[in-house]
C-alpha positions in Angstrom: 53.0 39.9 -4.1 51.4 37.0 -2.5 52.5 33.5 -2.6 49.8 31.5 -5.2 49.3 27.9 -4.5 47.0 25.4 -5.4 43.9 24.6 -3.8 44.7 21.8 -2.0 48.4 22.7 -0.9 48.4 22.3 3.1 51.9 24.2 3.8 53.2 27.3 2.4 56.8 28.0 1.0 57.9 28.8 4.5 56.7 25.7 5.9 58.2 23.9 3.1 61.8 25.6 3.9 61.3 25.3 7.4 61.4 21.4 6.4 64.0 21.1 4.3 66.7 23.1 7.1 65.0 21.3 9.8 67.0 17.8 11.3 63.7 16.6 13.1 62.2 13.7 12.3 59.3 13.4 10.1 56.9 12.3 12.9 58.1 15.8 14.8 57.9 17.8 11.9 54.5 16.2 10.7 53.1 17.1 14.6 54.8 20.7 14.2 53.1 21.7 11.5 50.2 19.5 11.5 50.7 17.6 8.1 51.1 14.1 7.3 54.1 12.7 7.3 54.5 11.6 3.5 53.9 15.7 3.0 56.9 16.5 5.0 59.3 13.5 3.3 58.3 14.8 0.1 59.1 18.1 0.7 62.3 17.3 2.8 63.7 15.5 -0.5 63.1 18.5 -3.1 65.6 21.2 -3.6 63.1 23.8 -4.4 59.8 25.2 -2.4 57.8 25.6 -5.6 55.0 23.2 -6.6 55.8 21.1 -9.7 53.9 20.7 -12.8 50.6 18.4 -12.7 49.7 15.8 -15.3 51.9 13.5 -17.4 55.4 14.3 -17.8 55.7 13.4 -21.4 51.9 14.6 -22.9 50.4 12.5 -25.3 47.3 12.4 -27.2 44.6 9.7 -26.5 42.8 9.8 -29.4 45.6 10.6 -31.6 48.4 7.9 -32.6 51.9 8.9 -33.2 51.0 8.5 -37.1 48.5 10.9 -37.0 50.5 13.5 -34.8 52.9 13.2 -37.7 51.1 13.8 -40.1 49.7 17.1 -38.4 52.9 18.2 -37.7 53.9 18.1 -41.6 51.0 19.5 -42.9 51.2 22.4 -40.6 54.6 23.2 -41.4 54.5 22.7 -45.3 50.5 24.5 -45.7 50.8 27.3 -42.7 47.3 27.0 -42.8 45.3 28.7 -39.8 43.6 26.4 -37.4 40.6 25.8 -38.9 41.6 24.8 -41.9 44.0 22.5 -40.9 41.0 21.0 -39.6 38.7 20.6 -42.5 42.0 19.3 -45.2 43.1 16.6 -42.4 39.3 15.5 -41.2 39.3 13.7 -44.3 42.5 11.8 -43.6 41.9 11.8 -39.7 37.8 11.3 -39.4 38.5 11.5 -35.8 40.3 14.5 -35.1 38.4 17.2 -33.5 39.3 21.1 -33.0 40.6 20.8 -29.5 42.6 17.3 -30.2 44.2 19.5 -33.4 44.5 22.4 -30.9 46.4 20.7 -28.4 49.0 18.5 -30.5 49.8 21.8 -32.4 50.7 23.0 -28.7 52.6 20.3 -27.6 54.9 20.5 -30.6 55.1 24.2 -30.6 53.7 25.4 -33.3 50.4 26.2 -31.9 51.5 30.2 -33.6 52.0 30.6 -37.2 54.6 33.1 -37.9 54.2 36.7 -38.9 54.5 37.7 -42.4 56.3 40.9 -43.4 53.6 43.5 -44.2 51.1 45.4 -42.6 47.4 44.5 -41.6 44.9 45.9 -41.9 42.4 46.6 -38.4 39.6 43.8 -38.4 36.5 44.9 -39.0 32.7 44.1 -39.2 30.6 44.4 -42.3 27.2 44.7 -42.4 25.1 41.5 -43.7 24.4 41.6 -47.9 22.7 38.9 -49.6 24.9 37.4 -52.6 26.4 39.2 -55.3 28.3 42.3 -52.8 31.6 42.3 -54.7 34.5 44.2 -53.7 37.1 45.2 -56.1 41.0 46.2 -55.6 44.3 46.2 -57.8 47.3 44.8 -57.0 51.1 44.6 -58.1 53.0 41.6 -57.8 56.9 40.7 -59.6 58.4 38.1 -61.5 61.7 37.4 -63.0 60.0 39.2 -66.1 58.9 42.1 -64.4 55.7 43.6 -62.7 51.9 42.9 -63.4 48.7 43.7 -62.2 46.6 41.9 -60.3 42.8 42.7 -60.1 40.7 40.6 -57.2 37.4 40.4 -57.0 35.4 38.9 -53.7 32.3 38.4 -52.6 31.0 39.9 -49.3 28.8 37.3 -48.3 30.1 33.7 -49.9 33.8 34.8 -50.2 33.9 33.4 -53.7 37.1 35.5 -55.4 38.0 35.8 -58.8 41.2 37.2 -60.0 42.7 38.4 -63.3 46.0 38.8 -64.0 46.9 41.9 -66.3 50.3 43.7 -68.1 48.6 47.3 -67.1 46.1 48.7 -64.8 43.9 51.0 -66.9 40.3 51.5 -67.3 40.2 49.4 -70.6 41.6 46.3 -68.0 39.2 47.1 -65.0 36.0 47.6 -67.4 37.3 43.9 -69.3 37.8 42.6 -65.3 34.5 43.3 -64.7 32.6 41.5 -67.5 34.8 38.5 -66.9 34.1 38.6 -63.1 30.3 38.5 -64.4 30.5 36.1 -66.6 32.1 33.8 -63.7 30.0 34.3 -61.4 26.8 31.8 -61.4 24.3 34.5 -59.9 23.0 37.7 -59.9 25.6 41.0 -59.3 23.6 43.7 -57.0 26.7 45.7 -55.9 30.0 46.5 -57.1 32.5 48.3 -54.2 35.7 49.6 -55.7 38.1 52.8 -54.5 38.6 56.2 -56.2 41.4 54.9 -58.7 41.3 56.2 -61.9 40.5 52.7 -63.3 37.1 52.6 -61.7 36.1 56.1 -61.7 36.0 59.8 -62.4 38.5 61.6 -60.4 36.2 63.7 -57.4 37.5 66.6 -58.4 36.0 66.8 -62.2 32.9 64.9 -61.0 29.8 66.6 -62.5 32.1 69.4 -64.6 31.5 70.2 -67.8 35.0 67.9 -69.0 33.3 64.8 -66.8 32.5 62.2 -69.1 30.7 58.5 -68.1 33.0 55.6 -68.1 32.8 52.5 -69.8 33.0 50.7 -66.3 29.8 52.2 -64.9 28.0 51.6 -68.6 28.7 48.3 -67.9 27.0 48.5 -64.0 23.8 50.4 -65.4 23.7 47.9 -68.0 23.4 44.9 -65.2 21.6 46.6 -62.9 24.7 46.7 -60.8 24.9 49.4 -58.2 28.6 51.0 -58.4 29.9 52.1 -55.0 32.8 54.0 -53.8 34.8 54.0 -50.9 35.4 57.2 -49.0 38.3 59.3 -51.0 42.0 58.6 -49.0 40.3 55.7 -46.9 41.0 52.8 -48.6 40.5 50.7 -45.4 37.0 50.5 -46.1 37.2 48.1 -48.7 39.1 45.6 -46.1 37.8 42.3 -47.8 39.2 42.6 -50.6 42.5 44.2 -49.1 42.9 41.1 -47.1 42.5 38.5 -50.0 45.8 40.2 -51.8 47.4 39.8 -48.8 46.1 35.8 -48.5 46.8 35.6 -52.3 50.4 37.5 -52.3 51.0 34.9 -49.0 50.3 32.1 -50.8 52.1 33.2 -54.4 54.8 36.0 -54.9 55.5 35.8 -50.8 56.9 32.5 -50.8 57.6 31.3 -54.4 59.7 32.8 -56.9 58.5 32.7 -60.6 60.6 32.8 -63.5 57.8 33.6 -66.0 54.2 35.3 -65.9 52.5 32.0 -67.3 54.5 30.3 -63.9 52.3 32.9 -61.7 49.3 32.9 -63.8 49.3 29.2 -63.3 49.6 28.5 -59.3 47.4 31.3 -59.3 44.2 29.7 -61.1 45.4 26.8 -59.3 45.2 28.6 -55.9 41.6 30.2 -56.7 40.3 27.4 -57.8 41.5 25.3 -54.5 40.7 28.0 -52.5 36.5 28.4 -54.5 36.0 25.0 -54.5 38.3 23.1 -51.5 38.9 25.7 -48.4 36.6 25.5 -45.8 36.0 28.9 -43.8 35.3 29.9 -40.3 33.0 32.8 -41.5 31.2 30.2 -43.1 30.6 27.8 -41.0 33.1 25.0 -42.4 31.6 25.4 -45.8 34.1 25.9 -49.0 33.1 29.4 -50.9 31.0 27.2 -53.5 29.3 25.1 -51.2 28.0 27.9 -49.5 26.6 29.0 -53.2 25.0 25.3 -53.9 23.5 26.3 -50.1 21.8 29.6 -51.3 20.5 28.0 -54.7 18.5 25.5 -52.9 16.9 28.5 -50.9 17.0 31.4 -53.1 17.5 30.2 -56.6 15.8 33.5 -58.2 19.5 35.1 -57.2 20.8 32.6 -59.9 21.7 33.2 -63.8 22.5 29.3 -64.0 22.6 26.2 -61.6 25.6 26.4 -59.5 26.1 22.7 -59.2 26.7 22.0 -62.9 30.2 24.4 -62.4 31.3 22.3 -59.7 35.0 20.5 -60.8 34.6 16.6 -60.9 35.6 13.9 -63.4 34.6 15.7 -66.4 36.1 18.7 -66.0 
């Protein structure tokens, strides 16, 4: 391979060794090879041909004080937030602290990488553009000292505003109740419900349209609300990927790094966590806005979408 240097280098490692086992003086050397002299007492004095690092030996910010880079450092090693979001909680604290100052410290400290968590991931991909009110629906488990529950999640496509209900079993009776509590959340209209083939959602395909079929109490409620009930293609489960990856962010967040000695221990950080993340966590996919501010954006374009102002449901003083 060939030797890389930078561009203004004027000898090559073979020069440079030359040098260093040479007993000429520099003036002979420097008329040798046709350098300046100060080149050829560097190079005489190093041990190695290589070309050394450039900049500051000890990298500092200068826009951030030490102060501030502490403060980054903790909060990214208690939150394990992503970039981002780092960004938006601190911006309040640290006004001037942009993306690439954030970027940058997080590198000289080394913890530029968050580390993996155990489980798999699911492929990125891209969905198509919806207006408000594409929900996608899933079921989770999750364990406490007590035992197992269920955990039905419920996200938006467009405004990633979730809502989650923890349940002791995961029958139809529990996904028909989910649903009329996700609607009575949410502050605008439902078009679309997405859900898989469980048994809890649908009809088996099998005995779809047979004489034993029978309408479910979940799809009387869609009709009902003018709610179009989708389903995802039987044995791919992938295709409901946004809701997939919020029990992943939610199981991160809960159950993957706490332990809980009660259900009302779970079912508490995990309002707590909805609510911060609705109302508080600023998303890339949404251009810095939290889930509910990117609502309050849509009422003030497209308030026929709306059952009720968005703004009074905001958290504040009197809540």
């Amino acid at each position: 391979m060939g030797q890389i240097r930078h561009g203004s280098a004027t000898t090559t490692h073979a020069v440079r060794a030359a040098i260093q086992r040479s007993q000429a003086s520099l003036a002979a050397l420097s008329e040798a090879f046709g350098i300046n002299p100060k080149t050829v007492a560097k190079w005489r004095k190093r041990q190695t041909v290589e070309d050394q690092k450039t900049g500051p030996k000890a990298p500092r910010s200068t826009v951030l004080s030490e102060t501030d880079e502490a403060m980054i450092v903790a909060f990214r090693r208690h939150s394990l937030l992503p970039l981002d979001d780092c960004l938006y909680a601190l911006q309040a604290t640290i006004p001037h602290l942009t993306r690439s100052a954030l970027h940058r410290c997080l590198q000289r400290h080394g913890i530029s990488r968050l580390p993996d968590v155990e489980g798999d991931k699911p492929k990125r991909q891209h969905f198509k553009r919806y207006p408000i009110g594409f929900f996608h629906l899933d079921i989770a488990e999750v364990q406490t000292a007590e035992g197992k529950l269920y955990l039905f999640v419920g996200i938006d496509r467009t405004s990633k505003f979730a809502v989650t209900q923890l349940v002791d079993k995961a029958n139809r009776r529990t996904a028909w109740e989910f649903l009329e509590y996700l609607l009575r959340i949410v502050p605008y209209q439902v078009h679309t419900i997405l859900t898989d083939n469980g048994i809890q959602f649908a009809e088996q395909p099998r005995n779809r349209g047979s004489a034993w079929s029978r309408s479910m109490r979940f799809d009387m409620i869609c009709e009902a609300n003018g709610i179009e009930h989708r389903l995802t293609k039987p044995n791919h489960p992938w295709t409901n990927g946004q809701v997939e990856r919020m029990n992943r962010t939610i199981k991160e967040a809960t159950v993957k790094r706490f332990h809980y000695d009660s259900h009302e221990q779970l079912r508490t950080h995990l309002n707590d966590f909805i609510a911060a993340y609705n109302f508080g966590r600023r998303l890339k996919t949404l251009k810095g806005l939290t889930p509910y501010e990117y609502i309050c954006k849509i009422w003030t374009s497209e308030p026929d979408r709306f059952i009720i102002n968005p703004i009074h449901q905001i958290p504040g003083l009197n809540t």
